[in-house]
Every structure is written in structure tokens, then in C-alpha cells.
Residue frames relative to the residue before (quaternion, step in Angstrom):
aa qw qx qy qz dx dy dz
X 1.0000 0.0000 0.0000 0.0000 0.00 0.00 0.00
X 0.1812 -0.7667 0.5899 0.1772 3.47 -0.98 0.70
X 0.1733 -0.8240 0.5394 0.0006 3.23 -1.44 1.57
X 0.3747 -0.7207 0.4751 0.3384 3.65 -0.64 0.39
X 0.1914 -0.8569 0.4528 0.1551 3.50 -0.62 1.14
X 0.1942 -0.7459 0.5474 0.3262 3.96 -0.85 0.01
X 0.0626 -0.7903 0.5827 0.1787 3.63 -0.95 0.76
X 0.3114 -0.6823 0.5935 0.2920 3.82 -0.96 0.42
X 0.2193 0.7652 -0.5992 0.0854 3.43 -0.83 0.49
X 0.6777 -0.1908 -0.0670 0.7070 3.75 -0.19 1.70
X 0.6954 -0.5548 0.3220 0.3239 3.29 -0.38 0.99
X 0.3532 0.6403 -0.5266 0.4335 3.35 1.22 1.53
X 0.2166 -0.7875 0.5449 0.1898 3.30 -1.18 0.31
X 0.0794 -0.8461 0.5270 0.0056 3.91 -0.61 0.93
X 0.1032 -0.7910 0.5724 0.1897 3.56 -0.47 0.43
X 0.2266 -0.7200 0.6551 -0.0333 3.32 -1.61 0.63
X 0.3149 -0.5933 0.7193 0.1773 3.57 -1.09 0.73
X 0.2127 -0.7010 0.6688 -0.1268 3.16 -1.20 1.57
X 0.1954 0.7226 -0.6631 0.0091 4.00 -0.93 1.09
X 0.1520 -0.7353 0.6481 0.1273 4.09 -1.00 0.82
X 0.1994 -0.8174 0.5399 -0.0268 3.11 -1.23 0.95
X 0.2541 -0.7214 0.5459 0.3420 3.89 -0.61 0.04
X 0.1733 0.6047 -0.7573 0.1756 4.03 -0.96 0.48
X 0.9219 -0.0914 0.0040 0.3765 2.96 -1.92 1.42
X 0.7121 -0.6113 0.2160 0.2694 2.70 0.71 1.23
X 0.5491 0.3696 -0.3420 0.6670 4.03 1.23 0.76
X 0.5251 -0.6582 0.5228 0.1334 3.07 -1.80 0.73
X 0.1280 -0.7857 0.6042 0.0352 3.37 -0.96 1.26
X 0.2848 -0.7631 0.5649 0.1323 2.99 -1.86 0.59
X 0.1646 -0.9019 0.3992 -0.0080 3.48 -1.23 0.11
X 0.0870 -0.9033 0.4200 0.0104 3.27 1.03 1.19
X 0.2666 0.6791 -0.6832 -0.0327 3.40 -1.68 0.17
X 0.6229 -0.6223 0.4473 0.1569 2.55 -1.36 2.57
X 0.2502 -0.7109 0.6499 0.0985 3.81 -1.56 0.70
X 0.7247 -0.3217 0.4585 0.4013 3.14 -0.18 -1.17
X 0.6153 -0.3844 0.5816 0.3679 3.53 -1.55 -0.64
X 0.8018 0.2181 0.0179 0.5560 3.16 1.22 -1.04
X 0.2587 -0.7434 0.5306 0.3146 3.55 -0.79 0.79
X 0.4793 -0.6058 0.5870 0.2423 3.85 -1.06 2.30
X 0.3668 -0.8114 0.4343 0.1360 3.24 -1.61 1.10
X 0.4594 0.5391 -0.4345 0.5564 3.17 1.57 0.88
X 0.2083 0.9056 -0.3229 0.1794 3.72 1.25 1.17
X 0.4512 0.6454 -0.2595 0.5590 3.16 2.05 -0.09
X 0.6831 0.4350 -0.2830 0.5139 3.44 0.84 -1.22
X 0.4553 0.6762 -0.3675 0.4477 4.00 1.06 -0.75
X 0.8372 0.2570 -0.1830 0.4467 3.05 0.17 -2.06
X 0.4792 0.6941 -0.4311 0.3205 4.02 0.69 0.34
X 0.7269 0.3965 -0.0951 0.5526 2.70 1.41 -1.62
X 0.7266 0.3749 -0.3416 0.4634 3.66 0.73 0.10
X 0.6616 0.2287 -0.5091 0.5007 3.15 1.00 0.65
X 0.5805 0.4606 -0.6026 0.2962 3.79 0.19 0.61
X 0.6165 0.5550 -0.3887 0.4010 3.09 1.30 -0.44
X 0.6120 0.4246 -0.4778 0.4656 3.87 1.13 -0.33
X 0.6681 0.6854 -0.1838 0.2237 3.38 0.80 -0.43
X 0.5775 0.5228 -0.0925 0.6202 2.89 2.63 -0.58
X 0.5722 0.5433 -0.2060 0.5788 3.16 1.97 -0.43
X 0.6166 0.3563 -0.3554 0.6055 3.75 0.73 -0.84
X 0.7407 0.5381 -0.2616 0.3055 4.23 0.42 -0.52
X 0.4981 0.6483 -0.3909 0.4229 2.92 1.54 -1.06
X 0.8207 0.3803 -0.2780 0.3233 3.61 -0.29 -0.96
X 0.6795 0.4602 -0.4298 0.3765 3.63 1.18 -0.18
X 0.4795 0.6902 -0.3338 0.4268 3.11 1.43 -0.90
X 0.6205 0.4794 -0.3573 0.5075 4.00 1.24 -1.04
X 0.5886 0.7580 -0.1732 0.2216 3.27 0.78 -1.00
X 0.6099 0.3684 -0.1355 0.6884 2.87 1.43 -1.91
X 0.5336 0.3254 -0.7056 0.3339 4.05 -0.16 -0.15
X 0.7094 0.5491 -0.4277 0.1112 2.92 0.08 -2.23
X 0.2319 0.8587 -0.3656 0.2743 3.65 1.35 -1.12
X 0.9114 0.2590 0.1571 0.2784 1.94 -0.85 -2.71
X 0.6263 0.5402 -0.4077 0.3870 3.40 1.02 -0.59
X 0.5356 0.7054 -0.3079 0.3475 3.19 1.81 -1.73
X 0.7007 0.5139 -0.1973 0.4538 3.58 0.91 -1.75
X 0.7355 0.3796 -0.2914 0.4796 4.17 0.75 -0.94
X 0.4413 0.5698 -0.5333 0.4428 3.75 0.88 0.38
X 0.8322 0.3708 -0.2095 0.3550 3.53 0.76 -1.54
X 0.6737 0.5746 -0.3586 0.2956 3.44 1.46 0.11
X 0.4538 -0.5847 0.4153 0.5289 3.69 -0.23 0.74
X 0.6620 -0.5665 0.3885 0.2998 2.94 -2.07 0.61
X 0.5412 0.6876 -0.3024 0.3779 3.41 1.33 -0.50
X 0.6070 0.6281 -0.1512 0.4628 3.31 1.28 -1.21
X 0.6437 0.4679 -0.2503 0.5514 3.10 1.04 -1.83
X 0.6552 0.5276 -0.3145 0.4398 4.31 0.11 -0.54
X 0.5576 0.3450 -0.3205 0.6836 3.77 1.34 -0.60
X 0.6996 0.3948 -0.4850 0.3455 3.78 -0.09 -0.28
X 0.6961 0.5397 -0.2569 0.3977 3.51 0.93 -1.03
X 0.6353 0.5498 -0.2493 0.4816 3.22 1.39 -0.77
X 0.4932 0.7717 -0.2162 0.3383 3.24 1.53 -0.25
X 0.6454 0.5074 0.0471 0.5690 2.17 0.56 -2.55
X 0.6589 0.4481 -0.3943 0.4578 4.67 0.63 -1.10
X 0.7411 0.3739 -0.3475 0.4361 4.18 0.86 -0.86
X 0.4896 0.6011 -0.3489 0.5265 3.42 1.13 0.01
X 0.7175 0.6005 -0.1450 0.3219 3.17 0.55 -0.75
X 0.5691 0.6010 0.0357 0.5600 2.66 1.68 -1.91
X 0.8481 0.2295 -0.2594 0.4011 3.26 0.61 -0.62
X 0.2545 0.8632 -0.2210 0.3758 3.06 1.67 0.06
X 0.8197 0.1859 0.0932 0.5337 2.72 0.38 -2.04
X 0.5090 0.5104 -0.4067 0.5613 3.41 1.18 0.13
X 0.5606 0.6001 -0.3844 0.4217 3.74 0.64 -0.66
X 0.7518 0.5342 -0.1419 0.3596 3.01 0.60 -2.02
X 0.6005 0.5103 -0.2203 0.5749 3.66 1.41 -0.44
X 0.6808 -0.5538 0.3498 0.3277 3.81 1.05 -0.77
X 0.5060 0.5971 -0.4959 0.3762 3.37 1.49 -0.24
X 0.6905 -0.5817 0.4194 0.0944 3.37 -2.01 0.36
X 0.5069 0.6159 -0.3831 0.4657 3.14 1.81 -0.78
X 0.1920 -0.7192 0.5916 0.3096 3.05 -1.60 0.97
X 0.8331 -0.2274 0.2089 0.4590 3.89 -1.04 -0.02
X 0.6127 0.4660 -0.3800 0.5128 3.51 1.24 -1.61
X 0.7490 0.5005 -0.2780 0.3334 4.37 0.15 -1.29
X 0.3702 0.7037 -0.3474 0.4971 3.03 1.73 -0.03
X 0.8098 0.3904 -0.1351 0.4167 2.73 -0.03 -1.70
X 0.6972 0.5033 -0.2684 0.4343 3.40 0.92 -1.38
X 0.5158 0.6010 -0.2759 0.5447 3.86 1.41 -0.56
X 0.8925 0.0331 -0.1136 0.4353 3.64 0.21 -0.70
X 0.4893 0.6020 -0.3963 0.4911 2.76 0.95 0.26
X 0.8311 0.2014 0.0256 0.5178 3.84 0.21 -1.39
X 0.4233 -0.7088 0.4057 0.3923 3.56 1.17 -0.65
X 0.5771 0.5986 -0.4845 0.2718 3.59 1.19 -0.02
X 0.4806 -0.6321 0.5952 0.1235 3.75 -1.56 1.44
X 0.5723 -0.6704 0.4599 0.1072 3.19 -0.71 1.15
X 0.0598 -0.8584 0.4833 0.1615 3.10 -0.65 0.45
X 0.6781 0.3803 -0.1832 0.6017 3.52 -1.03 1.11
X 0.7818 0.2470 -0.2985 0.4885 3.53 1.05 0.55
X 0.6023 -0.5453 0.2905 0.5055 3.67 -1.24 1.30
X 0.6632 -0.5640 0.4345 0.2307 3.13 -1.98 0.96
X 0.7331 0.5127 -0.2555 0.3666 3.01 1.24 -0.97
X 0.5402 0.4532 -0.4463 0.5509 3.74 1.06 -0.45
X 0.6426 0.4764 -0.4528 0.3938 4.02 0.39 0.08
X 0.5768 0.5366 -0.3689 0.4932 3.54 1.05 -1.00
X 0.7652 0.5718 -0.1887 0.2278 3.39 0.67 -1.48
X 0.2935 0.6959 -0.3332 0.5644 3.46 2.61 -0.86
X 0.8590 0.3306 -0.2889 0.2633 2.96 -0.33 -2.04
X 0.6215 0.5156 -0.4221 0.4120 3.75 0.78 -1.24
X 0.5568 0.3951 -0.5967 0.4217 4.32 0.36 -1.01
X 0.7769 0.3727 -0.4879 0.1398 3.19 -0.52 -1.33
X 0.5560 0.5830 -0.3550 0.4743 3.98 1.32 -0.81
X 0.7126 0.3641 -0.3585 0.4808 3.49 0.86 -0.42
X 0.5844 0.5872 -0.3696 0.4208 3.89 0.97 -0.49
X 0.5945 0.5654 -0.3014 0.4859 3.61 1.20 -1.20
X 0.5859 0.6348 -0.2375 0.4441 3.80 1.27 -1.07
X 0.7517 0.4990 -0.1917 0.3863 3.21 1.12 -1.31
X 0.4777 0.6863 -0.2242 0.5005 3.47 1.76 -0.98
X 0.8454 0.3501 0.0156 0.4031 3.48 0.75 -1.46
X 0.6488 0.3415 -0.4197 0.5351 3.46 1.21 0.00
X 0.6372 -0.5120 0.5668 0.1022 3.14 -1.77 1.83
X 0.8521 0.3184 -0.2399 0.3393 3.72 -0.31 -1.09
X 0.8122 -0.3784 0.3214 0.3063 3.55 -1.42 -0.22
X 0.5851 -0.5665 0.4941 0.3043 3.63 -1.11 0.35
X 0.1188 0.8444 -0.5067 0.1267 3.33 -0.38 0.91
X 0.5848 -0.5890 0.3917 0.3970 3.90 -0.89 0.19
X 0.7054 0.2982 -0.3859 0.5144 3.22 0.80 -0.22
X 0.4331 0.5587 -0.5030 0.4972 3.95 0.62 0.06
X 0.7297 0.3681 -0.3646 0.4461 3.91 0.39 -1.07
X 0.7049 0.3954 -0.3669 0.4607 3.61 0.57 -1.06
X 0.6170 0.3807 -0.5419 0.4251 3.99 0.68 0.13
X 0.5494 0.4447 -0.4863 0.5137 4.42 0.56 -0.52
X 0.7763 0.2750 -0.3656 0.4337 3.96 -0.05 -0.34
X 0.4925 0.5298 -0.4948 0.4817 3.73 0.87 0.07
X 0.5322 0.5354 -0.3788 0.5353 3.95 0.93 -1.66
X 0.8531 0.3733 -0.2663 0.2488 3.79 -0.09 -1.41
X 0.8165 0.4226 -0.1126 0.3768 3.45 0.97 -0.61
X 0.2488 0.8477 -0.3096 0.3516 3.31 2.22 -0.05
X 0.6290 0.6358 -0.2276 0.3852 3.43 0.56 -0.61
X 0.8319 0.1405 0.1613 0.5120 2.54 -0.06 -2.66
X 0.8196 0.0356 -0.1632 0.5481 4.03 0.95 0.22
X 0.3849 -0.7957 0.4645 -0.0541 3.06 -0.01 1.14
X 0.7044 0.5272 -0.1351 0.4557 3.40 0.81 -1.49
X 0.7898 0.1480 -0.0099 0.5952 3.42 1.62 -0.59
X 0.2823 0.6368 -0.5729 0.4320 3.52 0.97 0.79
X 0.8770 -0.0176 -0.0173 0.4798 3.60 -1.00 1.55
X 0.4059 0.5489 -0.5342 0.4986 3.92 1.37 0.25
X 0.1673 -0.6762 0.6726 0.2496 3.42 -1.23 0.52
X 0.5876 -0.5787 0.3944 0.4052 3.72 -0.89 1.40
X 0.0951 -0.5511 0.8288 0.0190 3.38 -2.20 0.85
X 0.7321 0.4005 -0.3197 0.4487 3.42 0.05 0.93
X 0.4617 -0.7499 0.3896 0.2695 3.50 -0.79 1.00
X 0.1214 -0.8365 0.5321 0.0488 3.42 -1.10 1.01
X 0.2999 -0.7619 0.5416 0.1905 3.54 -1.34 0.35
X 0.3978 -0.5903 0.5855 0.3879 3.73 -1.10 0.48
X 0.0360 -0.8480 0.4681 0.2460 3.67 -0.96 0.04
X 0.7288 0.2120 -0.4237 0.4943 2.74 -0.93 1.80
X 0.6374 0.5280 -0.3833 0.4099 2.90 1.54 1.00
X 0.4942 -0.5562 0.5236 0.4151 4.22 -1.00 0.47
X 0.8190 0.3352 -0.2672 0.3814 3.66 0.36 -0.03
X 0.1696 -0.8299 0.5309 -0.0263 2.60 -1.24 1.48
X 0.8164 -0.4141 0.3208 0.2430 3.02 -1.22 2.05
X 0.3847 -0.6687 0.6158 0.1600 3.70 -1.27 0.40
X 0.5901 -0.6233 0.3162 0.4042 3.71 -1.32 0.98
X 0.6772 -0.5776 0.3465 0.2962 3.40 -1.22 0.11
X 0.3296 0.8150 -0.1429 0.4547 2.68 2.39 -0.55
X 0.7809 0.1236 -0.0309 0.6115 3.15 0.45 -1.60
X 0.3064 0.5587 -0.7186 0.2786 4.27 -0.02 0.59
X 0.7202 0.3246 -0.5227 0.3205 3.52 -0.53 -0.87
X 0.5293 0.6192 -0.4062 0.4140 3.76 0.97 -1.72
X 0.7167 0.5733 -0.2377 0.3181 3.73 0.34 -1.02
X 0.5779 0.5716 -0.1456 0.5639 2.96 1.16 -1.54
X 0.7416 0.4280 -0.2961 0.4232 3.42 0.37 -0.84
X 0.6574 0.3588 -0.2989 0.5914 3.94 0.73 -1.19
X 0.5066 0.5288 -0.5388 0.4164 4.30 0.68 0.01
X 0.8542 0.2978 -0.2569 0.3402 3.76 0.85 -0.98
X 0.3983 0.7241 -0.4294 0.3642 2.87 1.67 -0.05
X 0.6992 0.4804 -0.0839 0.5228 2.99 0.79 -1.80
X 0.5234 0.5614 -0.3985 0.5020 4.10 0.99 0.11
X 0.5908 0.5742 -0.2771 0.4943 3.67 1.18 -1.63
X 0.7826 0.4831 -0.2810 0.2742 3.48 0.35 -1.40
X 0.8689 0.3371 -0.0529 0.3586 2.99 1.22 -1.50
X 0.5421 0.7278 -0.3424 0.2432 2.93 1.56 -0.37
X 0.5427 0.5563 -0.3561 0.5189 3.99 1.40 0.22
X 0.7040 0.4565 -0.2537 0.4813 3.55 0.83 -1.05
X 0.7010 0.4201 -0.2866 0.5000 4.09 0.58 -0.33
X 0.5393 -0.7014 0.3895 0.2561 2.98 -1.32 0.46
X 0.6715 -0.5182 0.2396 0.4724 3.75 -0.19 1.28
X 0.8289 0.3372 -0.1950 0.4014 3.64 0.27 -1.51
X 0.5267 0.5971 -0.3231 0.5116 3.48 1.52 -0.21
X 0.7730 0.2653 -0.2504 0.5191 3.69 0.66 -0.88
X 0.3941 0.6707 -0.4771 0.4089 3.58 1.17 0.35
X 0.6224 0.6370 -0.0681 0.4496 2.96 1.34 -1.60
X 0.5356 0.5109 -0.2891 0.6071 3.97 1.19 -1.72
X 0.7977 0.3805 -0.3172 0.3440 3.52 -0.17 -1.71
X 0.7325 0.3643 -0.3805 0.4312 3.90 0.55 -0.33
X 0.4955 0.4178 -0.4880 0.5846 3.69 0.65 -0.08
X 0.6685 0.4498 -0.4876 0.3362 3.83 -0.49 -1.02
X 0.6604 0.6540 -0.2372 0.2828 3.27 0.60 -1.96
X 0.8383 0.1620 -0.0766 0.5149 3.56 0.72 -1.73
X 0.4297 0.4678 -0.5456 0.5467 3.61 0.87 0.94
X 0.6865 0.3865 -0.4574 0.4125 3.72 0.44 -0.19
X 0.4021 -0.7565 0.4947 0.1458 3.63 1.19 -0.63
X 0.2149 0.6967 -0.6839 -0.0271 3.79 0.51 0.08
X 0.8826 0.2155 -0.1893 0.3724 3.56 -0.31 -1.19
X 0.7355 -0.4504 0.3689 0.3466 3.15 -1.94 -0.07
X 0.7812 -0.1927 -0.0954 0.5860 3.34 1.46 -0.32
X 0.1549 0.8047 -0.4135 0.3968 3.18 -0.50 0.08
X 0.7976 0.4708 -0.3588 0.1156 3.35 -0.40 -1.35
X 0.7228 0.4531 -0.2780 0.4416 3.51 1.04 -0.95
X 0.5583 0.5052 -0.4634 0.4673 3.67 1.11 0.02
X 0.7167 0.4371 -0.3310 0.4310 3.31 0.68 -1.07
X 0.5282 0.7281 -0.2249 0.3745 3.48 1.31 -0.95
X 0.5233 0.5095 -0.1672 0.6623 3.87 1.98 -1.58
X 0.8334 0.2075 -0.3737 0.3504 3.43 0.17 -0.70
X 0.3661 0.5475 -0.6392 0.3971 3.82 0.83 -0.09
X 0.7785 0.3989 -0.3224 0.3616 3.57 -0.35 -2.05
X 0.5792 0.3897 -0.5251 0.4868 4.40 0.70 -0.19
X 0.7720 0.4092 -0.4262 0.2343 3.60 0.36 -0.85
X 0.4760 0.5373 -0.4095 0.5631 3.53 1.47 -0.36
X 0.5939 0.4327 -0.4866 0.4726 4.25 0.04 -0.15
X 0.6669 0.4988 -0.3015 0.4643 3.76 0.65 -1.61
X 0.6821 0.4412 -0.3965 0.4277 3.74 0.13 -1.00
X 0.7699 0.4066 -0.1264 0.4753 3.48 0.53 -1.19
X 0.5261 -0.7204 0.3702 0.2591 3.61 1.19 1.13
X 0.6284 0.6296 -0.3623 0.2785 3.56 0.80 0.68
X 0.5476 -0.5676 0.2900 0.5421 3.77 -0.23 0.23
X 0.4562 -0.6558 0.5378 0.2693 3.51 -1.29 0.66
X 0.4439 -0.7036 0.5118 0.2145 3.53 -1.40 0.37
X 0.0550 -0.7507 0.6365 0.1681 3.77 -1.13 0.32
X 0.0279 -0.7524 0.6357 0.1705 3.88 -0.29 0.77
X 0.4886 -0.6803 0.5391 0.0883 2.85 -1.17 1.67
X 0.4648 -0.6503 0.5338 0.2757 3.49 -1.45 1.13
X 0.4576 0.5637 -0.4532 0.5172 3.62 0.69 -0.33
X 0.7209 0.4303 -0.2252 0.4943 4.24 0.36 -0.71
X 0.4600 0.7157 -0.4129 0.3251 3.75 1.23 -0.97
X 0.7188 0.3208 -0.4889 0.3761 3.94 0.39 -0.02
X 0.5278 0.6237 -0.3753 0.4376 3.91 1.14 -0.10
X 0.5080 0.6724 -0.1788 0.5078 3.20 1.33 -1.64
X 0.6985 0.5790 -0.1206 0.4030 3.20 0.03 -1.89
X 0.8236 0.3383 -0.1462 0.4311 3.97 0.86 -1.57
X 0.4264 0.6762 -0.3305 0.5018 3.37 1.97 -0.62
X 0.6944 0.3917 -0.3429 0.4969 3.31 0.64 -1.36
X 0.8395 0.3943 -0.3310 0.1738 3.45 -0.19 -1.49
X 0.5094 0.6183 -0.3709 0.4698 3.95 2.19 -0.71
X 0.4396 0.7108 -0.3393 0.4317 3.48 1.27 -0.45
X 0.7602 0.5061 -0.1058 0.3934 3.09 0.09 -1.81
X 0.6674 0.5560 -0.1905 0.4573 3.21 0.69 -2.20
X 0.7729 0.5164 -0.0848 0.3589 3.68 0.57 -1.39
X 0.0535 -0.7932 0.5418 0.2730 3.10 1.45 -1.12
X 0.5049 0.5541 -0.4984 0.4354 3.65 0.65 1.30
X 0.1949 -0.8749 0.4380 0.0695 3.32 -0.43 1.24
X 0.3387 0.6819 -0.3953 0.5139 3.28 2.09 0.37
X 0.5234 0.6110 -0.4649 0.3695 3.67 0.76 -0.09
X 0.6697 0.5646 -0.1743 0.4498 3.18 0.94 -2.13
X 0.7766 0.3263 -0.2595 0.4723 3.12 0.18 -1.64
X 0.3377 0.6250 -0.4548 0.5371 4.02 0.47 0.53
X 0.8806 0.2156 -0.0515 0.4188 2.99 -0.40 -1.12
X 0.1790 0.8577 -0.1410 0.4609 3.13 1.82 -0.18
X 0.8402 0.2593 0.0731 0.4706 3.02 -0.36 -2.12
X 0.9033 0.0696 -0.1682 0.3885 2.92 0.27 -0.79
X 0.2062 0.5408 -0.6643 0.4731 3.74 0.69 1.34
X 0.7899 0.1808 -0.3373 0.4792 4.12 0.37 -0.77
X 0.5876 0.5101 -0.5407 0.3198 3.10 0.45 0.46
X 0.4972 0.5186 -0.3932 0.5738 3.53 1.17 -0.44
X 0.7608 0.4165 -0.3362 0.3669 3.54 0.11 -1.33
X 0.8628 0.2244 -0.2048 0.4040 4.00 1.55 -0.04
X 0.0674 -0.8575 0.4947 -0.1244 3.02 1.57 1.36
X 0.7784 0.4723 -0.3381 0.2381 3.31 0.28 -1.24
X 0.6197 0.6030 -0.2961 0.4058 3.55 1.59 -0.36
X 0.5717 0.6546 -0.2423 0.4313 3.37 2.00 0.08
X 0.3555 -0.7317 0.5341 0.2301 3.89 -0.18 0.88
X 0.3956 -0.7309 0.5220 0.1921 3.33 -0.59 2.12
């Protein structure tokens, strides 16, 4: 918790922003000097000094887990390394399909893309929709260059061919709502305009942040702008994996079983227009989700 502190000093008063922390087992501190006077834009301060202590106490595990992981996918045959990934793509898949509403459980997943067997007794369209992520996930692994607008409108064209046609790779002209969310979606008007200052702002920053952090920026940014009618948070998962994969880190699977935490990260985000919320919750979901690459 950050607290505002008062110090006397010659019968002066100074205030400070004050944050303690556990690490290695001892208490730390963290001060930042104010003023004489506490400035009345002191909320926005205390936001920005803790994300910034918070990018500092992360930074080094976050280095950690690549070095890890990279250390650990050198020594695994190449054969091995294709069964993990394939893993880690039907897992996924059902994931994010889940999180959107399809029926498949994990096992028809697996048994679907893996073996080719078609459920039975479940909509056609959550099957069509399995088969197209995983063709679009394999896509994501393998393209070399940069994130671009036409790259997204081709992965949601790949995903939605099938089962909506009418809106595969259309960027929405019509207002939309989240449901069961306080935020509401931007005009249709302004998506492209958006879309555009999203990659702008992607180009600039995408060297100067840390990988798992702008993984993080680029999915919040992405599905608060909302291009399509649906769509967004799948297409939205695979940007933030393809930004981990390019940048030689481990990829992420948010689990539907987590999707109300997930779900409030995004929407306090949004509501707030603080993206310290997400990228919070963020960090340390992959860090939990890559403990094992950490030295106990």
C-alpha cells in the first residue's frame, strides 16, 4: 500500500509517498520526495509510483524466466519441442474458445485437433472455429515480420471464414456492447482512426518496454478498441502470444477457469482508463503460470 508520509525537519514539514514491500524474506522501503506541500494531482503520482516500483521489483524475474526457458528449449530435441508446442496450441484453443462460449470440453479438443475426431452433439460452429485457431495459431509461430493491420484483418478472416462470413476481416460499422460489462466499446467511426494511432504507438514502443509488459499494452489496447463484431479477445490472445514468441519468451494461456479476474483486470482498466491495472494482473498471472522456470 502506498502512504503519504510527513517528515519534520527544522521545524519544516515535507511529505513523501511511502511503499513497503516483502523480498527475500525482509522488508523494503520506497520513498518519493513531494514537496512542502502535498501537489493536488496526488492520485495520478501515487499510480505512477507504484507501477513504476512494480516494473522494477519484475523486471529481473521476467529476465529470468526467458533466460530459463530459452536455457531449457536448446536442450530439448526438436521433436519434443513440436509435442510441447502442440500442447501448449490445444490448450490454448480451448481456452480461448471457452472464454468466448464454445462447448468443447479440453478432452474434444484435444481429440479434434489432435486425431481429427468431430464431436458429437456439439454446435458445428465451435468445431469449425477449433479447427481454424489452431491454423491461425500455427500462422502466428511462423510469420517473421511485424504486426500490422492487414496481418490482423487476415488471422480473423482465417478464423471466422466458415462460421461468419459476412464479417470475417470486416472491421465493425456498428455499435457494440461487452456483456456484462460497464464499458462501452468505441464508435465505429473512430476504429480505423484507432487502429491506426494503436500501430503507430506499437512501432514506437515496442523496443523501449519490456516484452511481457507490451504483450500485455497490445492486448488491453487492441480489445478496448474492439474492431470487430466478434472476435476481439481471440484475436486480441494471439497478438499478446505473438509478441512473447517474437521476443523469445514463453507464451501465455489465460485459463477459462481464471476468466472472472481476467474479465475485472480488463474491464477496471477500461472503466479507469488505467492500464496499470491490466498490466498488474498481467505480470503476475505469467509469472505464476512460469514459476517453474524460477530458481527456488
Amino acid at each position: 500500500m502506498v502512504l503519504i508520509r510527513k517528515k519534520s525537519i527544522d521545524s519544516k514539514e515535507y511529505y513523501y509517498l511511502e511503499h513497503s514491500f516483502r523480498e527475500a524474506g525482509s522488508v523494503k522501503k520506497k520513498e518519493l520526495y513531494l514537496g512542502t506541500e502535498i501537489p493536488k494531482n496526488i492520485e495520478e503520482i501515487k499510480i505512477k509510483f507504484t507501477e513504476e516500483i512494480y516494473k522494477e521489483r519484475w523486471s529481473k524475474t521476467l529476465e529470468e524466466i526467458k533466460k530459463e526457458y530459452n536455457k531449457e528449449n536448446r536442450s530439448i530435441p526438436e521433436s519434443l519441442t513440436e509435442k510441447e508446442i502442440e500442447s501448449f496450441m490445444i490448450k490454448f484453443t480451448y481456452n480461448t474458445q471457452r472464454i468466448e462460449g464454445s462447448r468443447l470440453t479440453l478432452r474434444e479438443t484435444a481429440n479434434l485437433l489432435e486425431k481429427g475426431i468431430t464431436p458429437k452433439e456439439k454446435p458445428v460452429r465451435d468445431v469449425r472455429e477449433a479447427e481454424a485457431h489452431k491454423k491461425v495459431f500455427y500462422e502466428v509461430l511462423k510469420f517473421k515480420k511485424d504486426l500490422s493491420l492487414d496481418l490482423i484483418l487476415h488471422w480473423h478472416r482465417m478464423l471466422f471464414l466458415e462460421t461468419k462470413k459476412d464479417m470475417a476481416g470486416i472491421l465493425r460499422k456498428h455499435q457494440v456492447a461487452i456483456s456484462g460489462s460497464k464499458f462501452i466499446p468505441s464508435s465505429p467511426v473512430e476504429v480505423y482512426l484507432l487502429l491506426r494511432e494503436f500501430f503507430k504507438w506499437y512501432e514506437k514502443n515496442k523496443s523501449k518496454i519490456n516484452p511481457v509488459e507490451l504483450a500485455a499494452c497490445v492486448h488491453l489496447k487492441f480489445v478496448t478498441i474492439h474492431p470487430f463484431g466478434d472476435g476481439n479477445g481471440r484475436i486480441s490472445r494471439l497478438m499478446m502470444n505473438f509478441v512473447l514468441k517474437k521476443n523469445k519468451y514463453p507464451m501465455l494461456n489465460i485459463k477459462y477457469e481464471g476468466r472472472n479476474s481476467y474479465y475485472n483486470a480488463l474491464e477496471r482498466s477500461q472503466v479507469k482508463k488505467n492500464e496499470g491495472i491490466f498490466i498488474q494482473w498481467f505480470i503476475k498471472t505469467y509469472i505464476k503460470e512460469n514459476k517453474r522456470y524460477l530458481k527456488k
